[in-house]
N, CA, C and O of each residue as an XYZ file, in Angstrom:
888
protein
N     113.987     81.013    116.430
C     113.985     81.141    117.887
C     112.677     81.779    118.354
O     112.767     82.859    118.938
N     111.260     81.141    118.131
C     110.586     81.632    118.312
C     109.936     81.391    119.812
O     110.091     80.209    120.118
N     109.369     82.018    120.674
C     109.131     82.698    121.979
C     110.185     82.766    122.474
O     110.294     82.058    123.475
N     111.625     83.712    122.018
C     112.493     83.747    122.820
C     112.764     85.295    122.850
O     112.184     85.937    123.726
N     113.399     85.798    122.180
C     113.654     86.861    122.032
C     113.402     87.645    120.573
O     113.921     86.915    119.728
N     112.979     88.509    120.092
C     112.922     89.009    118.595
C     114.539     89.510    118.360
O     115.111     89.293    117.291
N     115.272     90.288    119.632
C     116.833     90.702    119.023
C     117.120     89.294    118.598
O     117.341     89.242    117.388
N     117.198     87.926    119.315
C     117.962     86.909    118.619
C     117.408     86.439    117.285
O     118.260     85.939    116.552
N     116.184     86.488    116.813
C     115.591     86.394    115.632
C     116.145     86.890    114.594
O     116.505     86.306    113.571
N     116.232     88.285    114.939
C     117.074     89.088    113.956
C     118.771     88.893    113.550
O     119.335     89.091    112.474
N     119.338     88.408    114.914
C     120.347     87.753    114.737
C     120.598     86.542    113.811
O     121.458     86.325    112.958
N     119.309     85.666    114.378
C     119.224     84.080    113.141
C     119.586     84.674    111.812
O     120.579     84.721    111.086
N     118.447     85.071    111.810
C     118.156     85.451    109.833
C     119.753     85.982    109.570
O     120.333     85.268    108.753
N     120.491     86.990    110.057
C     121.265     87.516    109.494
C     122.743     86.767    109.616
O     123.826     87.061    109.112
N     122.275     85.482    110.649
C     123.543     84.491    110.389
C     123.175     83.397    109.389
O     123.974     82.626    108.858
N     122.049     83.431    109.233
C     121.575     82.322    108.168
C     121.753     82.785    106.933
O     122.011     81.805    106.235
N     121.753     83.545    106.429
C     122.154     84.274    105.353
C     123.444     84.280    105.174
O     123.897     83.754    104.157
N     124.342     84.907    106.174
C     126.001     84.203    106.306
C     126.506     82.908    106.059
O     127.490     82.586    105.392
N     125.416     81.959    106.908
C     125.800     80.955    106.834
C     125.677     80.216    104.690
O     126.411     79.558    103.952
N     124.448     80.817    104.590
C     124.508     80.146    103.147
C     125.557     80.491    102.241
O     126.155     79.787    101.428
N     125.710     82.094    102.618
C     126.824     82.814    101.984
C     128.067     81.799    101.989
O     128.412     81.183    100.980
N     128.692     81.693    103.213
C     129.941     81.087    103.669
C     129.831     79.326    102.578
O     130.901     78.819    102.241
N     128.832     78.804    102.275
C     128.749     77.521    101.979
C     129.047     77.567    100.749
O     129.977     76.971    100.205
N     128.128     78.407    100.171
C     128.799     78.606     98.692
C     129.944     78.737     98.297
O     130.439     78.141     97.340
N     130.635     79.773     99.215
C     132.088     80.158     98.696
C     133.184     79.059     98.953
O     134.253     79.017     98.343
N     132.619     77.786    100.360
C     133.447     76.859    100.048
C     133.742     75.864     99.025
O     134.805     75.327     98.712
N     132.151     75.703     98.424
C     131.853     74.867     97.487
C     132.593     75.578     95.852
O     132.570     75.002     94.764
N     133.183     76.914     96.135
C     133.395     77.239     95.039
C     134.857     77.051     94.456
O     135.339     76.464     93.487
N     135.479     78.055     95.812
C     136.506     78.358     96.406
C     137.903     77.174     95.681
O     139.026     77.522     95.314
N     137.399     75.985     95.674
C     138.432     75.276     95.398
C     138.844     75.109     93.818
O     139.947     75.148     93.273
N     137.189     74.858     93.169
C     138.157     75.572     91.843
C     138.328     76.751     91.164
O     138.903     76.803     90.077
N     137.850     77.738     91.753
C     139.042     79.197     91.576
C     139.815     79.439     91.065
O     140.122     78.384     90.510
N     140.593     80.275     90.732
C     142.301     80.450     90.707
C     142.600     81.767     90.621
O     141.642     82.503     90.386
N     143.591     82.233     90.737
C     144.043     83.366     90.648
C     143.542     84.754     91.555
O     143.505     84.784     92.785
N     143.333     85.390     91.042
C     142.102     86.761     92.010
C     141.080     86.837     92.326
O     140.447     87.586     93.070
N     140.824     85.804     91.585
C     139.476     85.087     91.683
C     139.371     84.568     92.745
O     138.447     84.978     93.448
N     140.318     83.400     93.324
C     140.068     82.497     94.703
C     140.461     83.380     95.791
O     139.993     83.205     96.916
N     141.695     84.781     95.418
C     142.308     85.228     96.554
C     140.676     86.435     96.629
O     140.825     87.197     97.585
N     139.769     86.616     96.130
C     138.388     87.336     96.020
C     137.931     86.661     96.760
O     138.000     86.996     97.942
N     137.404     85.678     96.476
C     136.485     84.719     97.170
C     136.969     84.167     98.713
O     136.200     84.064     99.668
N     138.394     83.844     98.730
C     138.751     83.626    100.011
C     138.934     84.872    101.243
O     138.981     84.627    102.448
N     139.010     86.049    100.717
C     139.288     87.215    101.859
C     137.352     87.242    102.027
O     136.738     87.326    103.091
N     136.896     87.168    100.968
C     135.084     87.349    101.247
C     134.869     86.440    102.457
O     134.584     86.872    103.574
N     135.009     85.291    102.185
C     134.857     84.233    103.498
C     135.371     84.253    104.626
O     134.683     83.677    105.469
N     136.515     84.779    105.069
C     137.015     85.265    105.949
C     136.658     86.375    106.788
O     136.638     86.531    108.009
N     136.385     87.090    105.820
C     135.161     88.621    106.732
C     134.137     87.801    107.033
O     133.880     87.484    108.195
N     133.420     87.360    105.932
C     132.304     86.767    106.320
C     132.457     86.056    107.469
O     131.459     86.201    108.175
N     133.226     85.393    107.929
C     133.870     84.037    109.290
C     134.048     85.013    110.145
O     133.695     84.652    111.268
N     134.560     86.426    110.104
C     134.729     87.354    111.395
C     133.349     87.779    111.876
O     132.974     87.823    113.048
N     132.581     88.119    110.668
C     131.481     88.881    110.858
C     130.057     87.642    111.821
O     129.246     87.902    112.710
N     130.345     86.439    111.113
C     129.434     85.329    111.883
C     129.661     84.935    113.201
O     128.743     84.609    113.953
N     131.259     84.951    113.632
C     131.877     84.687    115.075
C     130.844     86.511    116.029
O     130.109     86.571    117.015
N     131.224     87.332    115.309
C     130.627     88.721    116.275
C     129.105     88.602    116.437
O     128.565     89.067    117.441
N     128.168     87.785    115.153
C     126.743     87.866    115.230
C     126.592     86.693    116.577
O     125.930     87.043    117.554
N     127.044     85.730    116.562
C     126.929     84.333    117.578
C     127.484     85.232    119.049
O     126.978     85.129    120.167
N     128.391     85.912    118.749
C     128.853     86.622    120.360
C     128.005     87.541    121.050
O     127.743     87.714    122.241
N     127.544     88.240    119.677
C     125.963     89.016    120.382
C     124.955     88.334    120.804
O     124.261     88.798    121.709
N     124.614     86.843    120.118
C     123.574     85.957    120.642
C     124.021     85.690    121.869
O     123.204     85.749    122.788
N     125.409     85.338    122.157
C     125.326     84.834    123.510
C     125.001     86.125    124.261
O     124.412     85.780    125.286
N     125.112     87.398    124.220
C     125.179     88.443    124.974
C     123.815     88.264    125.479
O     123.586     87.933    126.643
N     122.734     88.525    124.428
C     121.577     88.452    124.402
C     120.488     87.364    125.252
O     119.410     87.454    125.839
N     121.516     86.275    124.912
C     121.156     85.110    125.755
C     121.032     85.007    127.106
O     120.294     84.215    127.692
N     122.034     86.117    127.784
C     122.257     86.095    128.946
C     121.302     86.666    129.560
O     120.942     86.525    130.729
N     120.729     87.583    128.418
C     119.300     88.216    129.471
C     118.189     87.506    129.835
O     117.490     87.809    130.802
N     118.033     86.771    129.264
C     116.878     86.053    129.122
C     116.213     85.369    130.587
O     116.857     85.355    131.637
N     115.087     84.919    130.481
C     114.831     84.314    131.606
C     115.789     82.310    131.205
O     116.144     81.822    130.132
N     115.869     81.730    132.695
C     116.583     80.813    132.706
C     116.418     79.807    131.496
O     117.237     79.353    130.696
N     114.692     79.580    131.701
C     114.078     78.540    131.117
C     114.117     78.553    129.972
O     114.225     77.442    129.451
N     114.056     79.699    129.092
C     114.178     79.851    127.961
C     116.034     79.817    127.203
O     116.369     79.357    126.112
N     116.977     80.521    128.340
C     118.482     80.361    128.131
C     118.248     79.042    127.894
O     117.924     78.711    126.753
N     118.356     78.178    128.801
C     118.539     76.822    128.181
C     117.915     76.044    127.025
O     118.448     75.097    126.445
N     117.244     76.337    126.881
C     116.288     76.000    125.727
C     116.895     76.500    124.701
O     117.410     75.694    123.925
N     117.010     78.018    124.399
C     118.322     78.500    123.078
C     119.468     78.227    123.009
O     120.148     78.252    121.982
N     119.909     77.858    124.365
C     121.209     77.902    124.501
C     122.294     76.536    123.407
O     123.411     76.679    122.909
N     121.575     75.605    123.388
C     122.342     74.098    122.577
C     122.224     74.929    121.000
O     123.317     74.953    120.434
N     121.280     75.488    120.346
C     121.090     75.980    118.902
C     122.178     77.180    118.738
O     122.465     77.322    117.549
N     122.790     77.987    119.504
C     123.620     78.928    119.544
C     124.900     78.908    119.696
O     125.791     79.720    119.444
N     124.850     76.957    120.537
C     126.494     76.051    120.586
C     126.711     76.051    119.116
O     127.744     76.447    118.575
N     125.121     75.334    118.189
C     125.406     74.469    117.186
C     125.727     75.731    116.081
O     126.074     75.334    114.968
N     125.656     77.076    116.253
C     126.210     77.994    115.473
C     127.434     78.244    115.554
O     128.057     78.487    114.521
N     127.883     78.244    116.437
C     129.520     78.348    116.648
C     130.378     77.053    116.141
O     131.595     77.115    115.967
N     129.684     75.999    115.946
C     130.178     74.730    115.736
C     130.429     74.566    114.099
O     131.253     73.927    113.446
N     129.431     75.364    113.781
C     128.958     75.062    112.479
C     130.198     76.292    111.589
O     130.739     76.078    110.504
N     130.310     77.110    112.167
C     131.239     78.318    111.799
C     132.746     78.056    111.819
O     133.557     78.639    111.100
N     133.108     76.846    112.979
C     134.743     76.261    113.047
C     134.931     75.428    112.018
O     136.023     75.383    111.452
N     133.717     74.533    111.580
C     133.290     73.371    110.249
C     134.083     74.008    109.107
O     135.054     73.627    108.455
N     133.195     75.309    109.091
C     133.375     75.996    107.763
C     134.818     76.396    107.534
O     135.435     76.069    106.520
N     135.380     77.192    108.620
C     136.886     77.704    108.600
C     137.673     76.491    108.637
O     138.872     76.670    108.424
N     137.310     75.328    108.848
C     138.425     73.636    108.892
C     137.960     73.762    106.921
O     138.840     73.845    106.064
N     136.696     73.749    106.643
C     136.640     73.738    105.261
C     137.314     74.381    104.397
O     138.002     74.018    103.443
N     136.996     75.577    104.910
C     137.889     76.660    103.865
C     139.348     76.368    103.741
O     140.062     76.633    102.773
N     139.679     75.800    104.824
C     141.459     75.811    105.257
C     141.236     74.661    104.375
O     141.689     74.999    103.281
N     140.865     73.724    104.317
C     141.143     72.301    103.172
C     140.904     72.635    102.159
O     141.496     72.114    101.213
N     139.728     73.858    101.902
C     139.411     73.798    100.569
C     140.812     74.824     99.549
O     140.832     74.799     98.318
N     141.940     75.709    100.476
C     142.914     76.456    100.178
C     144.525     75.703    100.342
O     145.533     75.970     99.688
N     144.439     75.172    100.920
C     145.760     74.523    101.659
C     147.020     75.748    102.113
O     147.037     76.953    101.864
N     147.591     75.258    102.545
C     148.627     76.336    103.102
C     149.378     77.297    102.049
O     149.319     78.520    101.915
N     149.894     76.601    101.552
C     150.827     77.511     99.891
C     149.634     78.331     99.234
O     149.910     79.503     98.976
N     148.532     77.960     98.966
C     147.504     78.814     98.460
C     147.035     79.906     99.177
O     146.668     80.900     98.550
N     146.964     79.873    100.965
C     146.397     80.663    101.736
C     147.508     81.405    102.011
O     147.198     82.375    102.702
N     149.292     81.329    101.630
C     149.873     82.512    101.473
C     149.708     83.104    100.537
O     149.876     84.324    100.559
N     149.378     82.543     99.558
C     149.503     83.728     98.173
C     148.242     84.426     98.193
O     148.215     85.617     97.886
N     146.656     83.488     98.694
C     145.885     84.382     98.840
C     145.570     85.752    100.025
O     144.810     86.715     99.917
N     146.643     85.290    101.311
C     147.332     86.254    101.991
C     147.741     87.297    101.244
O     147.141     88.347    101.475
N     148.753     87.337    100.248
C     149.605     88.348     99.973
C     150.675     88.938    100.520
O     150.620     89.082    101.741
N     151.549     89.287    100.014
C     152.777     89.761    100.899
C     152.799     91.588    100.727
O     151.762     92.168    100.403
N     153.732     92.140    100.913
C     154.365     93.494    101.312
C     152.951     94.317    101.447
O     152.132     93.993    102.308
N     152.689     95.551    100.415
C     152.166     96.594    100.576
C     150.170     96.027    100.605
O     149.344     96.413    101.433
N     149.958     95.221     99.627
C     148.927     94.708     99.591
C     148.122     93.957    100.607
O     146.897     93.888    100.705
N     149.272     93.281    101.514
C     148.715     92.357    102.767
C     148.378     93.775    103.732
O     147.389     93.635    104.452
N     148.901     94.768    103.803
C     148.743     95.994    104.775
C     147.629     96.359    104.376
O     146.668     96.147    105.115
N     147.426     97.021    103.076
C     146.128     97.275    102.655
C     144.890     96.868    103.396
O     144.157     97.441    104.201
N     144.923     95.002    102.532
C     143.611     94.318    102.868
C     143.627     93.975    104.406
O     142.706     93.280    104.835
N     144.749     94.477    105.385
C     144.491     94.262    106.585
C     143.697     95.643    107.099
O     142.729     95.828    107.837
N     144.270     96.207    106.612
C     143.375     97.731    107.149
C     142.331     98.442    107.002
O     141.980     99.463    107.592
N     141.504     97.431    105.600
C     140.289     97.300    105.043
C     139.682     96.738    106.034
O     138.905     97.287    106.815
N     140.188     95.084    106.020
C     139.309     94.575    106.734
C     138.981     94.478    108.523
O     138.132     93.884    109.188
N     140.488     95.674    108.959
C     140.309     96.229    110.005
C     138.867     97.523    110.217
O     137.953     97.585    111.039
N     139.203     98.286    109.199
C     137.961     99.224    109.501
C     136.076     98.155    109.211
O     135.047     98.365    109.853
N     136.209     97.424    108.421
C     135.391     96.644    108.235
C     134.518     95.947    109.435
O     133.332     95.963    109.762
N     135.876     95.246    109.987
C     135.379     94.817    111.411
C     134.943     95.874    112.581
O     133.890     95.660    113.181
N     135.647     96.875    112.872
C     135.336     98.092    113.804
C     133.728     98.481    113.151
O     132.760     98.591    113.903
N     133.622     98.671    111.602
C     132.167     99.202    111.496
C     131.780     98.181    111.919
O     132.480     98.104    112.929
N     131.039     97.110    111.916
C     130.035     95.882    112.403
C     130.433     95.729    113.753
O     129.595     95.210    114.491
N     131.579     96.079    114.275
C     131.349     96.246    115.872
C     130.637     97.167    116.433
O     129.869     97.027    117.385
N     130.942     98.349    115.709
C     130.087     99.282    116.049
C     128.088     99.297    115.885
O     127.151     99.642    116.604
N     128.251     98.740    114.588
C     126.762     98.480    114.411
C     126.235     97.578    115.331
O     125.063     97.632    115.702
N     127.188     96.602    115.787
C     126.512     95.179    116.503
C     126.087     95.839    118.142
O     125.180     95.554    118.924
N     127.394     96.992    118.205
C     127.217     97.866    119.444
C     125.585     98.300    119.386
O     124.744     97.846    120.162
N     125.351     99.126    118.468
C     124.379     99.767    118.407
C     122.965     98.844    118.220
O     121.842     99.325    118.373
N     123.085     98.201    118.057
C     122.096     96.909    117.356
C     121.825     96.256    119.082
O     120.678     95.967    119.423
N     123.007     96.081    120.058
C     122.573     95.856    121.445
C     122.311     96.667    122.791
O     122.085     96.322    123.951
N     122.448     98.002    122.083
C     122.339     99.488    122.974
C     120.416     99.404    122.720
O     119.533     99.164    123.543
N     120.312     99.810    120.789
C     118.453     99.415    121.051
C     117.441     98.529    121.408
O     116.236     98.678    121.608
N     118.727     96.897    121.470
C     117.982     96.167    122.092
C     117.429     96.565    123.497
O     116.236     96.543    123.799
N     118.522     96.955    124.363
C     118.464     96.969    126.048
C     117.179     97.753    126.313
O     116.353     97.487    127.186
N     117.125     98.872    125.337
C     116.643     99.802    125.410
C     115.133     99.713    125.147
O     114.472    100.576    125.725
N     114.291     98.619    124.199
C     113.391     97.947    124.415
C     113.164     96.897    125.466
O     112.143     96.684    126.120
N     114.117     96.395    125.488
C     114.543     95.782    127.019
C     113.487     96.538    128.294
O     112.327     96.406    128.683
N     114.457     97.222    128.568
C     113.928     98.604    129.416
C     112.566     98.886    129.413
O     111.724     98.663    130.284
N     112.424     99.577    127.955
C     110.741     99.737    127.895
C     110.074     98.815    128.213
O     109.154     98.893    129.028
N     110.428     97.779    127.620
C     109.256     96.656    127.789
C     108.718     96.181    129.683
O     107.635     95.951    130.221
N     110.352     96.230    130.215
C     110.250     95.984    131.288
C     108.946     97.283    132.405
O     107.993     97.017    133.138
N     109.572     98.594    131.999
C     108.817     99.622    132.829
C     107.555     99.436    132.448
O     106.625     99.328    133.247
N     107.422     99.380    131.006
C     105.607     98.852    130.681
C     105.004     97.787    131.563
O     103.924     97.999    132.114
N     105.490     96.939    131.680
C     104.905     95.660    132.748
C     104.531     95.990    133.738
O     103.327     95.963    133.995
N     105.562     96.456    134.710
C     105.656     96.946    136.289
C     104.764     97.891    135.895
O     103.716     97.361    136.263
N     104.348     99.291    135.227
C     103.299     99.820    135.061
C     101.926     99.241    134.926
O     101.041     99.459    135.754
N     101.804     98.653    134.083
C     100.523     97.806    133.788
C     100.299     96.994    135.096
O      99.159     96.687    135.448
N     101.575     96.597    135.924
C     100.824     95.551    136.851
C     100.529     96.986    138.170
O      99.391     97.221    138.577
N     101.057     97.327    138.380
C     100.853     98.327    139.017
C      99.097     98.883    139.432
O      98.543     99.015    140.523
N      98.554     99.132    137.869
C      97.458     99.464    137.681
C      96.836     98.186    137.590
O      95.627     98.319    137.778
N      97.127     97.119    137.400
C      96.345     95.859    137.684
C      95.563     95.986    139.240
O      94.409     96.069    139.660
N      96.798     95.950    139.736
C      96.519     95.732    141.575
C      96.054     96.710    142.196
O      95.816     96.602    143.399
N      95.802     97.969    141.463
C      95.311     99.260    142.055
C      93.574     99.372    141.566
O      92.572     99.948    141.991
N      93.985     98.286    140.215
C      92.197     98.236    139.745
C      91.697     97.170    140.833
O      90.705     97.314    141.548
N      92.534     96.114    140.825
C      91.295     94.870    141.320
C      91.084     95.546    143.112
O      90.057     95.205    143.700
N      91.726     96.130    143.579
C      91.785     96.918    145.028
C      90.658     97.663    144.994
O      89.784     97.348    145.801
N      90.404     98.795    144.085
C      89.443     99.491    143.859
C      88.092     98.159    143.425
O      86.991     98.173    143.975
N      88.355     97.476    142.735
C      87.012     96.738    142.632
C      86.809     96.030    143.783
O      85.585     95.920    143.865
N      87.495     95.295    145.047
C      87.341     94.545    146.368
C      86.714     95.635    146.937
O      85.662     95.243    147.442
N      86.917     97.172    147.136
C      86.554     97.755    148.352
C      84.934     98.378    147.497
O      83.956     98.761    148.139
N      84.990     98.349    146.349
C      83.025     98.422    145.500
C      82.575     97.536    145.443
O      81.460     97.603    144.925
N      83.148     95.758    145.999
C      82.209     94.402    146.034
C      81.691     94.700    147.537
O      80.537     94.532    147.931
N      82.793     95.182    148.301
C      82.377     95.121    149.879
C      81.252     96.389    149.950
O      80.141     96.366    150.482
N      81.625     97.015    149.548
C      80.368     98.291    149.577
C      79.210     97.720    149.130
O      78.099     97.828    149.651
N      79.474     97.174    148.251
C      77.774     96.419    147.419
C      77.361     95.425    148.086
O      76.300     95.004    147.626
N      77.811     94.736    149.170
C      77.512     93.843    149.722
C      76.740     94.567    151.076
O      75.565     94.765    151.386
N      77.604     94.749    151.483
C      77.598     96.025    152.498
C      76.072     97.102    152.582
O      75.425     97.643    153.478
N      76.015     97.018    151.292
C      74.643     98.096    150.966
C      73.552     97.145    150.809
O      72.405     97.592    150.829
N      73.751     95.854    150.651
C      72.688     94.918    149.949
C      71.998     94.183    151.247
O      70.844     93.762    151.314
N      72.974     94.145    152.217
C      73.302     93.819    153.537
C      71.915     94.869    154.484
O      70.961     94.493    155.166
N      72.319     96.014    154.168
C      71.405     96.855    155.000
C      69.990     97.347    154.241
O      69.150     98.202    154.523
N      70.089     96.710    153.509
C      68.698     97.073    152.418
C      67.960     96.020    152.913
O      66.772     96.142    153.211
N      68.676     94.838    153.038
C      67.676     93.400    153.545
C      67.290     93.693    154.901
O      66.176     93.311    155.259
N      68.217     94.466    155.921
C      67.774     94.597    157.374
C      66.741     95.607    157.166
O      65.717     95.499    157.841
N      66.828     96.386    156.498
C      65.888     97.476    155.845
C      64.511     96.919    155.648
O      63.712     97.428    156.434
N      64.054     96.144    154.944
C      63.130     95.474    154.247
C      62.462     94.606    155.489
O      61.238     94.636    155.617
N      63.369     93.744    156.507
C      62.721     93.047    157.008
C      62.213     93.758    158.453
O      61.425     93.181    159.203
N      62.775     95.094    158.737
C      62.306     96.038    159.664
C      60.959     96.717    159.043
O      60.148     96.980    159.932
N      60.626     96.985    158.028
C      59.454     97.791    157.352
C      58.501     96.333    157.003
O      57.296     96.393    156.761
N      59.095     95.362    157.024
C      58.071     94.379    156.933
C      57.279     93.895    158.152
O      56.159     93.386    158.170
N      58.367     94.250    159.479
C      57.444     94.244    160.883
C      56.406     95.507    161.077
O      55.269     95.724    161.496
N      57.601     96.245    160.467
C      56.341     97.822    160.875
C      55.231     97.591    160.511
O      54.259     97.768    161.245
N      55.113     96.939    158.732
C      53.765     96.947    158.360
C      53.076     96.045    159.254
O      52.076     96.551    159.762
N      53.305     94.951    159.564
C      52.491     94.181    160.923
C      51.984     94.742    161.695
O      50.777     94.615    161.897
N      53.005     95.806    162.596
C      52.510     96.348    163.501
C      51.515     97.287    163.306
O      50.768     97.490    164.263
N      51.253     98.181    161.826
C      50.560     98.178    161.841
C      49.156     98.286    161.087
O      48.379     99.201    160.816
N      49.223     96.527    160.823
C      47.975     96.199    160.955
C      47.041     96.209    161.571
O      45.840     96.462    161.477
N      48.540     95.538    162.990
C      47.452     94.789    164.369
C      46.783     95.837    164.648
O      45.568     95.777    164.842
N      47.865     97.607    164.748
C      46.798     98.397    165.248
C      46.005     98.642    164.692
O      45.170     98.994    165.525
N      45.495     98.746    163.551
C      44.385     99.235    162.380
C      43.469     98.488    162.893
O      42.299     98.867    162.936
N      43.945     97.077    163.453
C      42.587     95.469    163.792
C      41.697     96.288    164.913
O      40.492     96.530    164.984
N      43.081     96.683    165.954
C      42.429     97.014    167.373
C      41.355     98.778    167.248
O      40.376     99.225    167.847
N      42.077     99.175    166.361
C      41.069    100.508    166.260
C      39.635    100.611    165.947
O      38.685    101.281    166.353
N      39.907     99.379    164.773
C      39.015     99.400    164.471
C      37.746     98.435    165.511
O      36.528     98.600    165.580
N      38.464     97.630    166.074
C      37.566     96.900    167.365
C      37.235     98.018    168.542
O      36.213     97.967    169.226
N      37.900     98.680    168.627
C      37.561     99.807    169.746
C      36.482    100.665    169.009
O      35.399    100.864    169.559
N      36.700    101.064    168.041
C      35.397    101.898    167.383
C      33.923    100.899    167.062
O      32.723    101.170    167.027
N      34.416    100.118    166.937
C      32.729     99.305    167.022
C      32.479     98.649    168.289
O      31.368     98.118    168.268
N      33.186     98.459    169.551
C      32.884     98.301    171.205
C      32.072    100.007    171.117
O      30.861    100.207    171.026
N      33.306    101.188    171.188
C      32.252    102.495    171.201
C      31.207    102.744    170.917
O      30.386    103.327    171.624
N      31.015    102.218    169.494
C      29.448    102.302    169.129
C      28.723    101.661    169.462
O      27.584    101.759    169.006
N      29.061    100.655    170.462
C      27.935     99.313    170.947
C      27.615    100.194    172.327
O      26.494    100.612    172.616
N      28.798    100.387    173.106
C      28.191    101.108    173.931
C      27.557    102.265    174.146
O      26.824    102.396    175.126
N      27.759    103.253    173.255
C      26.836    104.496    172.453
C      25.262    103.984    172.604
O      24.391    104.590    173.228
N      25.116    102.880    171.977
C      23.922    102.569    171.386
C      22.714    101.910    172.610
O      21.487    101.997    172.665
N      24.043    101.043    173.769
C      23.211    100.424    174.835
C      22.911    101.630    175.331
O      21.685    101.734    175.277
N      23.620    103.063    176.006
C      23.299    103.930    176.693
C      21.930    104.924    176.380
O      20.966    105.356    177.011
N      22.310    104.975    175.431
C      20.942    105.616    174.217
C      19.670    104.867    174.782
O      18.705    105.504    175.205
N      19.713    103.455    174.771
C      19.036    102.659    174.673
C      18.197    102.575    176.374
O      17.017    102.586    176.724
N      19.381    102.499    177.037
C      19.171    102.394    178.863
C      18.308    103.824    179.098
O      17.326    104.001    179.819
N      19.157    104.966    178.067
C      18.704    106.171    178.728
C      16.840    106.451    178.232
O      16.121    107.147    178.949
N      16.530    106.063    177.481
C      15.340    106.102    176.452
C      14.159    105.073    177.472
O      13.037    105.415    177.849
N      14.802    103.886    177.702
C      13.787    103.296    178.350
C      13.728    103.309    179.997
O      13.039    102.647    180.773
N      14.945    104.552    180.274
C      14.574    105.377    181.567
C      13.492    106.079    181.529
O      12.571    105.849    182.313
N      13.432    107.111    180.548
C      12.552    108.257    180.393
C      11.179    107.724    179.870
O      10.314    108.499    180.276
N      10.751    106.936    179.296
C       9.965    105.935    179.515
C       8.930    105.501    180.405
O       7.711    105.668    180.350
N       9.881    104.729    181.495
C       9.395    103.901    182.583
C       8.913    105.391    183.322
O       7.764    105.390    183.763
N       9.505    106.326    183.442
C       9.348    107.265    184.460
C       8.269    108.420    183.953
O       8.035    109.350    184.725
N       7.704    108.377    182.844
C       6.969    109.890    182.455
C       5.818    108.471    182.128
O       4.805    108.851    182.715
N       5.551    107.360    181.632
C       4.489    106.742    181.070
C       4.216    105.576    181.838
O       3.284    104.835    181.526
């Protein structure tokens, strides 16, 4: 059952192992005899209780699941239960009725192996209990881990939208920046042009006055 769940995984293996178990003992079962078959037949029978409780936890398990995947496990978890009624129609042919009383047993002994295989069943209920208490419970974790992680997903990419807009934002006023200091420098050029045209008009006229005043003093003393 792979991308489905790992609890049902763990479930497979440990019904597949049942299941081979259970095959053997039918294949055996019939020629047997004595304490021998009534051995082998109470084994298969736990074993048949214990495979019906592993398939009942799969369905439990099943139910959590998301849809797409329920259905998808869901026909392989029929064909376990199917496969488990096979076996108990087998076993019952492979014992027949007169055999499955004696391997029953009567008076003090049938009480016994009922009260064996009563506490038997209560332990593996209990374990199967416990086996779907730690599932939930990774369940759980797994779930709060997500919603955490996404949590901090959407709190990172938030924090990175409002440092793209800032960087834009800054890149934005660096260019208005640049193309304001690129007029300034124009401006001033032009004035550097005109200063410098005003300082050489000054010196032209410096030079005519000099010049006017010189060939005043001139005309008038010579």
């Amino acid at each position: 059952m792979s991308e489905g769940s790992e609890i049902l995984d763990t479930y497979q293996k440990e019904y597949d192992t049942l299941h081979e178990s259970l095959l053997s003992k039918v294949e055996t079962i019939g020629a047997a005899t004595g304490e021998q078959k009534k051995l082998l037949y109470n084994q298969a029978e736990r074993e048949l209780e214990e495979a019906d409780e592993i398939i009942s936890q799969m369905e439990v398990e099943l139910a959590s699941l998301a849809a797409a995947t329920r259905m998808r496990l869901a026909p392989r978890v029929r064909s376990f239960k199917e496969d488990v009624k096979k076996i108990r129609r087998d076993l019952q042919k492979a014992t027949g009725g007169s055999d499955r009383d004696q391997l029953l047993g009567r008076g003090g002994q049938h009480v016994v192996d009922f009260e064996v295989s009563s506490m038997d069943q209560r332990s593996r209920l209990l374990q199967g209990t416990e086996r779907l208490q730690e599932g939930s419970r990774r369940l759980e974790d797994a779930r709060r881990l997500a919603l955490e992680t996404e949590s901090i997903g959407i709190s990172t990419l938030e924090d990175l939208n409002r440092q793209r807009e800032q960087i834009l934002n800054t890149r934005d006023r660096l260019s208005t920046a640049d193309t304001w200091i690129a007029k300034s420098q124009g401006v001033l050029r032009g004035m550097q042009r005109r200063l410098m045209t005003n300082k050489l008009l000054s010196f032209g006229i410096i030079i005519m006055l000099i010049i006017v005043i010189c060939a005043i003093i001139y005309l008038k003393w010579f």
